[in-house]
N, CA, C, O and CB atoms as a CASP TS submission, in Angstrom:
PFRMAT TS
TARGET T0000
AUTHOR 0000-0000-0000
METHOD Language model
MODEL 1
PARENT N/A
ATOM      1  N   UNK     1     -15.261  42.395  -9.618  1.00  0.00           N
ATOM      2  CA  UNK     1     -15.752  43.498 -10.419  1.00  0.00           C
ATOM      3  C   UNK     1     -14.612  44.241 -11.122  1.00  0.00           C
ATOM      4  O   UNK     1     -14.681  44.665 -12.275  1.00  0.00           O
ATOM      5  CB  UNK     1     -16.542  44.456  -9.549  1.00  0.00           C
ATOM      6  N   UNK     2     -13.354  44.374 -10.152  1.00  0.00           N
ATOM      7  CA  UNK     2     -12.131  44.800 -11.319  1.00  0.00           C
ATOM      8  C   UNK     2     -11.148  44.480 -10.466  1.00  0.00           C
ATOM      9  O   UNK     2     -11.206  44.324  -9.246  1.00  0.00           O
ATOM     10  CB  UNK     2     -11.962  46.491 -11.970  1.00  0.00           C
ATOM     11  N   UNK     3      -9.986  44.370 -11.407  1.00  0.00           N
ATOM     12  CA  UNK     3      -8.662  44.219 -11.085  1.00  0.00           C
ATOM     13  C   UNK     3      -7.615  44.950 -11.584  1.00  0.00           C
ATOM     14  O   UNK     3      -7.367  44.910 -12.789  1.00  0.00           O
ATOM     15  CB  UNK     3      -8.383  43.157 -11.287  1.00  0.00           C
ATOM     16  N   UNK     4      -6.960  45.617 -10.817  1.00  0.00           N
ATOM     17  CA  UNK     4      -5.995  46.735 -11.359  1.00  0.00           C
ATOM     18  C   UNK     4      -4.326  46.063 -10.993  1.00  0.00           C
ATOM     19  O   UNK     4      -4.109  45.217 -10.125  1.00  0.00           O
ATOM     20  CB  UNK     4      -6.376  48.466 -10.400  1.00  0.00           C
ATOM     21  N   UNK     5      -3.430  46.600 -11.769  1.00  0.00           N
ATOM     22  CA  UNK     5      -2.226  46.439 -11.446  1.00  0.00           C
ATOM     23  C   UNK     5      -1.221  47.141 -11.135  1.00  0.00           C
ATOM     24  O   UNK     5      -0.583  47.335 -12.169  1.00  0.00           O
ATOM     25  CB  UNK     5      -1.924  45.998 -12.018  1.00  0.00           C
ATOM     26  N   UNK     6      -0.719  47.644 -10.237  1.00  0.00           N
ATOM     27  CA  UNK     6      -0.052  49.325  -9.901  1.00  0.00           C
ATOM     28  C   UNK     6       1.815  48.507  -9.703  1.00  0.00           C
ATOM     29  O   UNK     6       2.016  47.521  -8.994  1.00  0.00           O
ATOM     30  CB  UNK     6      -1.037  50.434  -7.670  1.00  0.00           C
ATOM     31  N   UNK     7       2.939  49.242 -10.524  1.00  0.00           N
ATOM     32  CA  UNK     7       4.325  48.468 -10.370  1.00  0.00           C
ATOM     33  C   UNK     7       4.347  50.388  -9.837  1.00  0.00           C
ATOM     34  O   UNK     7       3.796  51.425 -10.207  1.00  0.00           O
ATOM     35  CB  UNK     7       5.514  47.419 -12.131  1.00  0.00           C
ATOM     36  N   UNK     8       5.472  49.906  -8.649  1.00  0.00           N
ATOM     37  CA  UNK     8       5.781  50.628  -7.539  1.00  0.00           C
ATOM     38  C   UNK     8       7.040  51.830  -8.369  1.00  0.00           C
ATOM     39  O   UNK     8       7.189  53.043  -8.228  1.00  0.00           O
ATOM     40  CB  UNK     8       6.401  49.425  -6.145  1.00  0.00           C
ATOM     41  N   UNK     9       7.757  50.832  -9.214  1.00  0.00           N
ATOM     42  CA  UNK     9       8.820  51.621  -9.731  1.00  0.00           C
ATOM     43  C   UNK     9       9.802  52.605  -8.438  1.00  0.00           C
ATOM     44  O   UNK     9      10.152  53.774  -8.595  1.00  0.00           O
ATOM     45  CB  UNK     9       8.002  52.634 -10.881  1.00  0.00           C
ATOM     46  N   UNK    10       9.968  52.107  -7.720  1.00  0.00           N
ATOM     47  CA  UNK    10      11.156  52.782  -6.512  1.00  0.00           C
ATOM     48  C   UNK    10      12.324  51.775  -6.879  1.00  0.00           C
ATOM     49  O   UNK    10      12.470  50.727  -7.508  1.00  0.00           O
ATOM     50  CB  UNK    10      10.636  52.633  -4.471  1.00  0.00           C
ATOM     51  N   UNK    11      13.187  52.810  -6.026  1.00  0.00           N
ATOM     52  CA  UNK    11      14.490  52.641  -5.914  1.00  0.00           C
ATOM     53  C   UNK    11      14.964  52.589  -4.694  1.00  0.00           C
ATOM     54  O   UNK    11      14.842  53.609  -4.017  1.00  0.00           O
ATOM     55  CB  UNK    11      15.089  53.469  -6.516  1.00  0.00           C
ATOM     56  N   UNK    12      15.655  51.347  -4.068  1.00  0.00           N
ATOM     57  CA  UNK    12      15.930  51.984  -3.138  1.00  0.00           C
ATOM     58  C   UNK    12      17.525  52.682  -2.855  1.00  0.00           C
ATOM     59  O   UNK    12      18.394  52.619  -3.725  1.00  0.00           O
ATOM     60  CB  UNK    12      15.498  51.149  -2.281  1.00  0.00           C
ATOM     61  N   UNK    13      17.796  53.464  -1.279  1.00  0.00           N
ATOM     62  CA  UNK    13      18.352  53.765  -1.242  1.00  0.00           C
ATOM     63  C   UNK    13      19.633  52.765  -1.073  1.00  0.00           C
ATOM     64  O   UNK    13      19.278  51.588  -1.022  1.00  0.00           O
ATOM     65  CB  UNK    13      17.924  54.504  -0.765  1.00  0.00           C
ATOM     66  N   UNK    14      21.139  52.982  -0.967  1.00  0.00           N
ATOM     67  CA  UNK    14      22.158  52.212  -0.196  1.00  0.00           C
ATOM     68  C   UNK    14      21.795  51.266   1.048  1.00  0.00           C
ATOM     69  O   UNK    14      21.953  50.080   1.340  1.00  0.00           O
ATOM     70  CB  UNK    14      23.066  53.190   0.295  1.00  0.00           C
ATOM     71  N   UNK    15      21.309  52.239   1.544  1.00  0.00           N
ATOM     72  CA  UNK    15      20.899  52.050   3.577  1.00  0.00           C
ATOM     73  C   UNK    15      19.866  50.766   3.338  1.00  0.00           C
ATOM     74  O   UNK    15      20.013  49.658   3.854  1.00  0.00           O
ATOM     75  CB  UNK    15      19.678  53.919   4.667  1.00  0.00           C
ATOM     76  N   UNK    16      18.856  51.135   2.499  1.00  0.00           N
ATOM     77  CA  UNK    16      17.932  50.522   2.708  1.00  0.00           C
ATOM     78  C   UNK    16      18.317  48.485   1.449  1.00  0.00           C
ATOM     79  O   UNK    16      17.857  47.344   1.422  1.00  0.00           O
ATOM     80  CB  UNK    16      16.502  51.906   2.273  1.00  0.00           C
ATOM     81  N   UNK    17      19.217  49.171   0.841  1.00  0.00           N
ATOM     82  CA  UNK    17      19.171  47.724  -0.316  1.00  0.00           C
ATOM     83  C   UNK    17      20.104  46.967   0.502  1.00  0.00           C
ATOM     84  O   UNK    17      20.296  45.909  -0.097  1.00  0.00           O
ATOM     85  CB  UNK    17      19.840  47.918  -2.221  1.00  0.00           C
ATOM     86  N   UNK    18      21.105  47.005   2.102  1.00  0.00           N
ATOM     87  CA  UNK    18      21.642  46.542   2.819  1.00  0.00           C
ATOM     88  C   UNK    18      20.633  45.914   3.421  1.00  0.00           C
ATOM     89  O   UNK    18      20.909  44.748   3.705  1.00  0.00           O
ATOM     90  CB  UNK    18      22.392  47.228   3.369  1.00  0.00           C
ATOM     91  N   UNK    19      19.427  46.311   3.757  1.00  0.00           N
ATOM     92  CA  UNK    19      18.316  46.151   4.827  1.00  0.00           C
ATOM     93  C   UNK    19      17.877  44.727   4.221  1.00  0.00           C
ATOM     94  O   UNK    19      17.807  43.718   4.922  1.00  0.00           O
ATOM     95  CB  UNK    19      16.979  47.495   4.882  1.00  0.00           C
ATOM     96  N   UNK    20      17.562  44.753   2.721  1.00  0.00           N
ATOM     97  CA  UNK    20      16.465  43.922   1.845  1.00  0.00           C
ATOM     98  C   UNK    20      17.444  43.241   2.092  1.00  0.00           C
ATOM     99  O   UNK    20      17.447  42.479   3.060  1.00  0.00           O
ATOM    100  CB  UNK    20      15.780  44.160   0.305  1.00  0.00           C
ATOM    101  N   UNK    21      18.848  43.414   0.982  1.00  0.00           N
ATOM    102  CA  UNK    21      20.025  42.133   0.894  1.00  0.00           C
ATOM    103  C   UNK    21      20.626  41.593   2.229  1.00  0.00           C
ATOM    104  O   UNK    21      20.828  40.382   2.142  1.00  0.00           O
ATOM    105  CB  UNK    21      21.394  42.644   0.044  1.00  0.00           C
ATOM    106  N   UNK    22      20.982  42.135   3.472  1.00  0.00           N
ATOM    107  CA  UNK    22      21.162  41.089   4.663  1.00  0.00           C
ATOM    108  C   UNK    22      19.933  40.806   5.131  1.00  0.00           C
ATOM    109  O   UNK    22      20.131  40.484   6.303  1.00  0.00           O
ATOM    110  CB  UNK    22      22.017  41.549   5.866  1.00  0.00           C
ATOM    111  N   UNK    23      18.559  40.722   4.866  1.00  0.00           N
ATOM    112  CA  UNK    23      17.461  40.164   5.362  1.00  0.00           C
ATOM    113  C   UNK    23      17.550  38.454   4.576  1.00  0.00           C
ATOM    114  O   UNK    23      17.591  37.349   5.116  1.00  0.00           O
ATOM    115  CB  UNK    23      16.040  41.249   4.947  1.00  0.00           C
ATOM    116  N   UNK    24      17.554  38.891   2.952  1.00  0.00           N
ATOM    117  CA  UNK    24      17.273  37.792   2.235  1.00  0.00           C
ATOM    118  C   UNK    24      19.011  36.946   2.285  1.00  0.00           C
ATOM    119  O   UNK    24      19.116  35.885   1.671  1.00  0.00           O
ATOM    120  CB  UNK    24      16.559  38.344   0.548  1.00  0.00           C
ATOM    121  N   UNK    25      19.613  37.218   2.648  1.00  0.00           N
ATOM    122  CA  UNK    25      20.691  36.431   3.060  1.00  0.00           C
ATOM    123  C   UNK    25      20.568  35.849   3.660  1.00  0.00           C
ATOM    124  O   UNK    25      20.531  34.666   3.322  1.00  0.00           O
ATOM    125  CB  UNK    25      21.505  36.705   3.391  1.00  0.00           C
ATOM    126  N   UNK    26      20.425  36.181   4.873  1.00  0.00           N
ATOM    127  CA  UNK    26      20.215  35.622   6.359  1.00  0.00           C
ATOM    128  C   UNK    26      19.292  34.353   6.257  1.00  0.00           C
ATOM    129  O   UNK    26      19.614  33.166   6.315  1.00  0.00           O
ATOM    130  CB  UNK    26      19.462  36.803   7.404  1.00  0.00           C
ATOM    131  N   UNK    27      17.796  35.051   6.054  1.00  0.00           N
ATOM    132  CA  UNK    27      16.374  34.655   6.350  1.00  0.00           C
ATOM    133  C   UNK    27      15.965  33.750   5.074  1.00  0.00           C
ATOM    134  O   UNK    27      15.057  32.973   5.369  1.00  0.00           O
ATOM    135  CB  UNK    27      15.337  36.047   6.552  1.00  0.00           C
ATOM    136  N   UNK    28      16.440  33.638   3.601  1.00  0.00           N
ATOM    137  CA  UNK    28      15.949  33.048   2.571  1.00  0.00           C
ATOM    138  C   UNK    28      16.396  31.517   2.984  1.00  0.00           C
ATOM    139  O   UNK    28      15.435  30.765   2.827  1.00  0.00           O
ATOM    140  CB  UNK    28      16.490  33.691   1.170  1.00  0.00           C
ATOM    141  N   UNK    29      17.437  30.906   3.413  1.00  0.00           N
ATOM    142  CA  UNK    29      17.629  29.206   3.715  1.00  0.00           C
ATOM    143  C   UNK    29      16.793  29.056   4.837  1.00  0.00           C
ATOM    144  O   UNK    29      16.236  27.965   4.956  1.00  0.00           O
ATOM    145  CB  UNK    29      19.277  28.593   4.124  1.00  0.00           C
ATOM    146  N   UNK    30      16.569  30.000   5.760  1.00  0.00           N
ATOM    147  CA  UNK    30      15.776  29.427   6.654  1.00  0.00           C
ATOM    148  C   UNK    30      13.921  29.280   6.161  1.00  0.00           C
ATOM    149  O   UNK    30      13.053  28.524   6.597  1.00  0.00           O
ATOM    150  CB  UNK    30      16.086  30.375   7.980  1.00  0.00           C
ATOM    151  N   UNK    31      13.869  30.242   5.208  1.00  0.00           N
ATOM    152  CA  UNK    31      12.223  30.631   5.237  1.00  0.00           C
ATOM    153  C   UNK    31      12.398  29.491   4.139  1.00  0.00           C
ATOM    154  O   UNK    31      11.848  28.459   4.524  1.00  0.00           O
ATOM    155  CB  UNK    31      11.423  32.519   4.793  1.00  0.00           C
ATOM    156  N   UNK    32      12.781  29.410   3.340  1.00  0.00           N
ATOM    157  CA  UNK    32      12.565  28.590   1.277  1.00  0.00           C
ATOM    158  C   UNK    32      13.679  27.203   1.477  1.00  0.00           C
ATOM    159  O   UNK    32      13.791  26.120   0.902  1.00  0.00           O
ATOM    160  CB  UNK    32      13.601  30.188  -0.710  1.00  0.00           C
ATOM    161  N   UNK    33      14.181  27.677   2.258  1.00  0.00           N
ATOM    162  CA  UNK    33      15.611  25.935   2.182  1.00  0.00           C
ATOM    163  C   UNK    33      16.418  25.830   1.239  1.00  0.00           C
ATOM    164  O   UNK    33      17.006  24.812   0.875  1.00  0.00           O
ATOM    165  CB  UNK    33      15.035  24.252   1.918  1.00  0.00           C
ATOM    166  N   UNK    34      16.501  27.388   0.602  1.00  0.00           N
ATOM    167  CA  UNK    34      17.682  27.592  -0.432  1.00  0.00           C
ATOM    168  C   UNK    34      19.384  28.013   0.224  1.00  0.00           C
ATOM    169  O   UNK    34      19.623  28.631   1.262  1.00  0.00           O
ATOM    170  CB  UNK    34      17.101  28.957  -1.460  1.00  0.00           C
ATOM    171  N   UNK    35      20.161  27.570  -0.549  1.00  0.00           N
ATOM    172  CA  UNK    35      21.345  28.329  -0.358  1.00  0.00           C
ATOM    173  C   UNK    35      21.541  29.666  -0.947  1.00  0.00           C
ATOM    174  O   UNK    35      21.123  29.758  -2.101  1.00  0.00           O
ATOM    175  CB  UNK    35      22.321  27.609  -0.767  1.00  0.00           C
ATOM    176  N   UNK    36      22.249  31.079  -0.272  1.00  0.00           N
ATOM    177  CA  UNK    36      22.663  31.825  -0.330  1.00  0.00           C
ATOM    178  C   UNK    36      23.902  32.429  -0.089  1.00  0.00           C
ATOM    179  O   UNK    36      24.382  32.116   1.000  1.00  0.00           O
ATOM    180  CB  UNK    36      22.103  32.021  -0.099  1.00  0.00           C
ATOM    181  N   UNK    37      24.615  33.253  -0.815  1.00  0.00           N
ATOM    182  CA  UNK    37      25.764  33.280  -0.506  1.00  0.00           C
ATOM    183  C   UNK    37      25.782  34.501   0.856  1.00  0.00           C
ATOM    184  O   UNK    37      24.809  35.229   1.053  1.00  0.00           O
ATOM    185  CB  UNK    37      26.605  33.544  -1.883  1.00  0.00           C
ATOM    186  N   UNK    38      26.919  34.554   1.628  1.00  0.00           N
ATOM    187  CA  UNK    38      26.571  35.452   2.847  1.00  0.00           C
ATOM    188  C   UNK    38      26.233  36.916   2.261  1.00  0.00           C
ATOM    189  O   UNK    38      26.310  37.043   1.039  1.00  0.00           O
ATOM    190  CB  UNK    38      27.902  35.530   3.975  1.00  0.00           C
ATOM    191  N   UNK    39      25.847  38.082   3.078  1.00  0.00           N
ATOM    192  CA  UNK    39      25.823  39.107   3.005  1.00  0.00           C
ATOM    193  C   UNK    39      26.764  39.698   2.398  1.00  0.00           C
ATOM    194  O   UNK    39      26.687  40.124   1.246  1.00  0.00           O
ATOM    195  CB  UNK    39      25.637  39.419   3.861  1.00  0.00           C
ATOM    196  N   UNK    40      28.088  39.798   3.399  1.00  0.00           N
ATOM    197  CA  UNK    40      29.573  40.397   3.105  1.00  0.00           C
ATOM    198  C   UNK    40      29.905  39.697   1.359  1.00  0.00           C
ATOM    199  O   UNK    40      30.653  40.283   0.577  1.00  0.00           O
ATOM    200  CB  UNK    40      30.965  39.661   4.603  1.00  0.00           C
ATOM    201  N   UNK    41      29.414  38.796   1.121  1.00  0.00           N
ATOM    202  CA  UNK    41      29.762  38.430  -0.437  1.00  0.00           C
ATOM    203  C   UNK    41      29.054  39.059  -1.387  1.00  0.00           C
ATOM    204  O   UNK    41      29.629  39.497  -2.383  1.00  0.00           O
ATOM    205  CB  UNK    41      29.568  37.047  -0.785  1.00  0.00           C
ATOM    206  N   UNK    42      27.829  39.180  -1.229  1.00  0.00           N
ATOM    207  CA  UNK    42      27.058  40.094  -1.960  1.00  0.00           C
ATOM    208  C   UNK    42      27.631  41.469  -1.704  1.00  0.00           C
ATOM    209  O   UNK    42      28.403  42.046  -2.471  1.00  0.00           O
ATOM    210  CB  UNK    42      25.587  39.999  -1.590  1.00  0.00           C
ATOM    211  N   UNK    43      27.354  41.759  -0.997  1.00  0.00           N
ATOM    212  CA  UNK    43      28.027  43.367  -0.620  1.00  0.00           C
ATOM    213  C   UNK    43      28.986  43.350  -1.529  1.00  0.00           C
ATOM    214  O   UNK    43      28.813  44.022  -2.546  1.00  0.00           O
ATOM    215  CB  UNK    43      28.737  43.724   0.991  1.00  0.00           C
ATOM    216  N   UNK    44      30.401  42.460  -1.342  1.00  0.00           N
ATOM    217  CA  UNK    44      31.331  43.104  -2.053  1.00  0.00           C
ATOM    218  C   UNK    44      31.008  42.950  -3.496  1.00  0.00           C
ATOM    219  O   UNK    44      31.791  43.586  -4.202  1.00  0.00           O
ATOM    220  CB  UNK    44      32.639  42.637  -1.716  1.00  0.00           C
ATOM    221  N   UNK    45      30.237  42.403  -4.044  1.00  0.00           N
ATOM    222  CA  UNK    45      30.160  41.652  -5.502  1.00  0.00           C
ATOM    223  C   UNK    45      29.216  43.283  -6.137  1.00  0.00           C
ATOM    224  O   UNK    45      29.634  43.920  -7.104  1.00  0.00           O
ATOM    225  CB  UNK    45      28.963  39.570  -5.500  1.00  0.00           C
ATOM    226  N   UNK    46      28.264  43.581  -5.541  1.00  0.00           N
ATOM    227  CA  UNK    46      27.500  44.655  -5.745  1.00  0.00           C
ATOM    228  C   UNK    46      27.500  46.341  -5.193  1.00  0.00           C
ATOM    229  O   UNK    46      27.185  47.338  -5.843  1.00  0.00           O
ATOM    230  CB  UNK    46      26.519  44.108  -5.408  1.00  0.00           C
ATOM    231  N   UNK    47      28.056  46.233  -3.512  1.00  0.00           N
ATOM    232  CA  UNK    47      28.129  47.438  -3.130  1.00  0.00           C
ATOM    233  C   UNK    47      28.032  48.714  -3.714  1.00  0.00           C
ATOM    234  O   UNK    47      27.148  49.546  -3.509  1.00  0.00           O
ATOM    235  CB  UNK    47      28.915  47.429  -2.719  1.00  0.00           C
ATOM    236  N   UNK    48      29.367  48.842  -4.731  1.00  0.00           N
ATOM    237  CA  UNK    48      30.086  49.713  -5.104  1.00  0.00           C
ATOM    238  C   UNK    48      28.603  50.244  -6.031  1.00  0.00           C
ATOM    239  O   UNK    48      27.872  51.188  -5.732  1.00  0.00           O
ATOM    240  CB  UNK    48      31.652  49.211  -5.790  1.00  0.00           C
ATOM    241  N   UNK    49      28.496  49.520  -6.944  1.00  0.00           N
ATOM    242  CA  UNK    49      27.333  49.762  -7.861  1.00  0.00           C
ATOM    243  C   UNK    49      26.333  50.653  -7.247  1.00  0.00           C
ATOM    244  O   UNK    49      26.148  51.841  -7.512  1.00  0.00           O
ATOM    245  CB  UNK    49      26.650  48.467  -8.252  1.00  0.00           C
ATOM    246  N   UNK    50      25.602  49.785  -6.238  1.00  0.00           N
ATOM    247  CA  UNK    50      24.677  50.231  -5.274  1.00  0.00           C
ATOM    248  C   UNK    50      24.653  51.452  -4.595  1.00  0.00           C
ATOM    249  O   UNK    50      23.612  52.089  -4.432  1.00  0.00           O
ATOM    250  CB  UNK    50      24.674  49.472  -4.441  1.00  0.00           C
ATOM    251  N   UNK    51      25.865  51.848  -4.149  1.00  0.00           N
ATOM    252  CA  UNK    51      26.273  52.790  -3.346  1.00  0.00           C
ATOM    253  C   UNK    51      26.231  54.410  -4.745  1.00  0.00           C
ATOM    254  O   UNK    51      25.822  55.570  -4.700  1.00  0.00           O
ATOM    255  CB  UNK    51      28.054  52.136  -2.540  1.00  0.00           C
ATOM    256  N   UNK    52      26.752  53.733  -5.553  1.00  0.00           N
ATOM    257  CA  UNK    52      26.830  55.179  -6.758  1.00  0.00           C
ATOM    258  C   UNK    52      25.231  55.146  -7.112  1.00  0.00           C
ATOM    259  O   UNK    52      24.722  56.265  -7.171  1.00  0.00           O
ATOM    260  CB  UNK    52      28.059  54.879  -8.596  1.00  0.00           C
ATOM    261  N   UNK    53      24.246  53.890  -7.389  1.00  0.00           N
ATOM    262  CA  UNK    53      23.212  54.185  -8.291  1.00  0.00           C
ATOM    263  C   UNK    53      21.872  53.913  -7.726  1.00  0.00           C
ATOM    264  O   UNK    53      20.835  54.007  -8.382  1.00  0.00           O
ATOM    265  CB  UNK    53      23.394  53.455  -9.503  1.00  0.00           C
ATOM    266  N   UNK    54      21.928  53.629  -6.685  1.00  0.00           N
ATOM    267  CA  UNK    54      21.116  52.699  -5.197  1.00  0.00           C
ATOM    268  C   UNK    54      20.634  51.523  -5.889  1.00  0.00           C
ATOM    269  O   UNK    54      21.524  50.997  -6.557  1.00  0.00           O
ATOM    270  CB  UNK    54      19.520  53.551  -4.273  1.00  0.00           C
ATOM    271  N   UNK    55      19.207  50.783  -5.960  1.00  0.00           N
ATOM    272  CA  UNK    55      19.351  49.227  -6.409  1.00  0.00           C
ATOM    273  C   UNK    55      17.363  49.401  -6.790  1.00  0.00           C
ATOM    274  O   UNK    55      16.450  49.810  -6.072  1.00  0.00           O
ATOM    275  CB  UNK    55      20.115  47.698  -4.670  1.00  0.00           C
ATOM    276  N   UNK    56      17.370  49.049  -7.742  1.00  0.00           N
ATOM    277  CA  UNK    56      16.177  49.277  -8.520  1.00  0.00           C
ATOM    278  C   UNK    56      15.033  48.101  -7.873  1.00  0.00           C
ATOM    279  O   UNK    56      15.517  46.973  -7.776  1.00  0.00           O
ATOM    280  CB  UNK    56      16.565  49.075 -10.281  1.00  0.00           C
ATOM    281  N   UNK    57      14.242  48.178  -7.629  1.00  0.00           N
ATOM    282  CA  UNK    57      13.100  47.120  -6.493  1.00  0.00           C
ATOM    283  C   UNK    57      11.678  47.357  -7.098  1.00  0.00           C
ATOM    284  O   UNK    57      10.936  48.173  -6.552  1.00  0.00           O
ATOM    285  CB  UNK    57      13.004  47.735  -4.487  1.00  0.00           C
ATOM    286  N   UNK    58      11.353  46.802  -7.997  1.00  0.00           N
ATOM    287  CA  UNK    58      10.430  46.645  -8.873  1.00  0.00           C
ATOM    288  C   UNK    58       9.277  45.898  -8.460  1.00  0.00           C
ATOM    289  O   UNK    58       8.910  44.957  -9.164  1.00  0.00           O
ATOM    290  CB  UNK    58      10.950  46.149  -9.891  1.00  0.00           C
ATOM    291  N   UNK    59       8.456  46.290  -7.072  1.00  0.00           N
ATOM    292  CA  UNK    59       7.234  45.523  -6.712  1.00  0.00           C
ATOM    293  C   UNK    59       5.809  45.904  -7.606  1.00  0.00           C
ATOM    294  O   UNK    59       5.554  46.951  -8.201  1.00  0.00           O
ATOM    295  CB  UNK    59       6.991  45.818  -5.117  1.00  0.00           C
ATOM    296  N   UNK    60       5.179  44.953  -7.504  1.00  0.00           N
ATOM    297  CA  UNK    60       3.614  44.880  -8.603  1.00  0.00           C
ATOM    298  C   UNK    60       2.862  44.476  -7.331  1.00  0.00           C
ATOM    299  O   UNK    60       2.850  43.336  -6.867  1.00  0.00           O
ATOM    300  CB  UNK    60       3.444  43.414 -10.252  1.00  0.00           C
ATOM    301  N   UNK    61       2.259  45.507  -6.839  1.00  0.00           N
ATOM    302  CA  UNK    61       0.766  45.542  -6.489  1.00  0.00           C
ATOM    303  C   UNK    61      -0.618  45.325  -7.179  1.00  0.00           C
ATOM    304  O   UNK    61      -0.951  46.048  -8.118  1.00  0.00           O
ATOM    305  CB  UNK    61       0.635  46.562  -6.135  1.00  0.00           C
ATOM    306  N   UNK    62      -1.614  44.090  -6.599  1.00  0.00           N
ATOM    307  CA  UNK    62      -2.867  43.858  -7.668  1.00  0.00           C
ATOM    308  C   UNK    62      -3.874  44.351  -6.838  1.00  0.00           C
ATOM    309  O   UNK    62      -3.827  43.949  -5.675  1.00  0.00           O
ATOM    310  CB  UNK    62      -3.230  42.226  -8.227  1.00  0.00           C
ATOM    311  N   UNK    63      -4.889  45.217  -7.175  1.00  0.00           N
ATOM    312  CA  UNK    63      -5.733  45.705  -6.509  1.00  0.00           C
ATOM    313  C   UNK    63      -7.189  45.384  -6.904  1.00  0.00           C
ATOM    314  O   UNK    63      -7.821  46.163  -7.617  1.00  0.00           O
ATOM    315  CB  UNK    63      -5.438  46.913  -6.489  1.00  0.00           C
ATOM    316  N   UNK    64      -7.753  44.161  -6.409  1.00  0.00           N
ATOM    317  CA  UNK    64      -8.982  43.493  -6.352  1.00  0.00           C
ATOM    318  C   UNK    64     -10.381  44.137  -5.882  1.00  0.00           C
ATOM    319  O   UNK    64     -10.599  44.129  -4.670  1.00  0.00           O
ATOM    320  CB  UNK    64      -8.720  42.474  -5.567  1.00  0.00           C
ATOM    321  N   UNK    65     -11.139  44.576  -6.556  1.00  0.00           N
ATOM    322  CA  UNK    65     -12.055  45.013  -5.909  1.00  0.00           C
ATOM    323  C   UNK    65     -13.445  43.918  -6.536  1.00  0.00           C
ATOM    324  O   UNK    65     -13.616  43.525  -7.690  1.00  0.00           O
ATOM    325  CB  UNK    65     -12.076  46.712  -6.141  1.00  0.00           C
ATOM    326  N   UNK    66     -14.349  43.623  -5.207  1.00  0.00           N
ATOM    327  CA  UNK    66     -15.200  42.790  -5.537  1.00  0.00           C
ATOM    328  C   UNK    66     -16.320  43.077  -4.657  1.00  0.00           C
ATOM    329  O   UNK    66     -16.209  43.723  -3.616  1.00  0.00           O
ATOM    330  CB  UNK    66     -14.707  41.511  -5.514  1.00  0.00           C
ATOM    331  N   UNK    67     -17.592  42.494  -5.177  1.00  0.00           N
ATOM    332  CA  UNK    67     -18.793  42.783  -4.048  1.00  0.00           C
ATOM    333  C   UNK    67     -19.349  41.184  -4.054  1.00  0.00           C
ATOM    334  O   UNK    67     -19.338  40.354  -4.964  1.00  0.00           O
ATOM    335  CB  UNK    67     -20.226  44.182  -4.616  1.00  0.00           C
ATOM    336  N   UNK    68     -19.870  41.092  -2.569  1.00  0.00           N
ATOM    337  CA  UNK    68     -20.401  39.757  -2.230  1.00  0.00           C
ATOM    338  C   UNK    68     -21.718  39.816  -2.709  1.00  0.00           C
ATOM    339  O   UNK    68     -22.444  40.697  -2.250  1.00  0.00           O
ATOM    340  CB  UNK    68     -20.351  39.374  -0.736  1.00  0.00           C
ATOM    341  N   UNK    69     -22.368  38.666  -3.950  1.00  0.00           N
ATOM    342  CA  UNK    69     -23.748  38.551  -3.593  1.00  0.00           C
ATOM    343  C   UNK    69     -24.732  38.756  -3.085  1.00  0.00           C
ATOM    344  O   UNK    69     -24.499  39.053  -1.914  1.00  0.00           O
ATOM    345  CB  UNK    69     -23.924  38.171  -3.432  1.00  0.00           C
ATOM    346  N   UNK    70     -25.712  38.772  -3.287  1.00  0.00           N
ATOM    347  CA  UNK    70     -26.995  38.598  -2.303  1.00  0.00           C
ATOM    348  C   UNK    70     -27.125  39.117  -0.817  1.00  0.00           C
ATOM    349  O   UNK    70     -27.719  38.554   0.102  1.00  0.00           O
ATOM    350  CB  UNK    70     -27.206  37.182  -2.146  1.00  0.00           C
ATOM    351  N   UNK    71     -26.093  40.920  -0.765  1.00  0.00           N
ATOM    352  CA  UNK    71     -26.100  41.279   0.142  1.00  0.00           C
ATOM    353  C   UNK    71     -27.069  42.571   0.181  1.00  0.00           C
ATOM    354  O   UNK    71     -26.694  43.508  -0.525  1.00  0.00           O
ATOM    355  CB  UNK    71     -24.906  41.297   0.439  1.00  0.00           C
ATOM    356  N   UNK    72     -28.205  42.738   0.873  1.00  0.00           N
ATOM    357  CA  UNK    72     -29.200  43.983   0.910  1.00  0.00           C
ATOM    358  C   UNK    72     -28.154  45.176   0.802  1.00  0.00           C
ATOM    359  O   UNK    72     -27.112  45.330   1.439  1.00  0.00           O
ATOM    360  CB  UNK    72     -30.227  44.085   2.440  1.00  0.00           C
ATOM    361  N   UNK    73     -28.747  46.014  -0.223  1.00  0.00           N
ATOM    362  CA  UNK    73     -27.739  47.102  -0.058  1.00  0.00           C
ATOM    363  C   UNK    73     -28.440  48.149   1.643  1.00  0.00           C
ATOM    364  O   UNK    73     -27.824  49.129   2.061  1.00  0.00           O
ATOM    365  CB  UNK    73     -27.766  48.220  -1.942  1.00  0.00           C
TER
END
């Protein structure tokens, strides 16, 4: 019956873009079977940035709403 699309537009903080980036370091070759470079490499390649401007995380939520058929109201 409708479908909506809501983008989150957050930012996160320092603390927290350590959290996302050593998760998907770690956990992305094991979950997808990709290579990644370690944490401490990212860190240094980005930190500094991060740390002055925190790290922009752009999720899109779709919000489905539907009704089943042939159900007695």
């Amino acid at each position: 019956m409708k479908r909506e699309t809501f983008y989150t537009g957050m930012k996160l903080t320092p603390e927290q873009a350590k959290e996302e980036m050593r998760f998907a370091c770690e956990e992305a070759p094991k979950i997808f079977g990709v290579k990644t470079i370690s944490f401490s490499e990212a860190w240094s390649l980005f930190g500094d940035e991060i740390e002055k401007e925190g790290l922009g995380h752009y999720s899109r939520v779709v919000l489905m709403i539907a009704k089943k058929g042939n159900v007695p109201a």
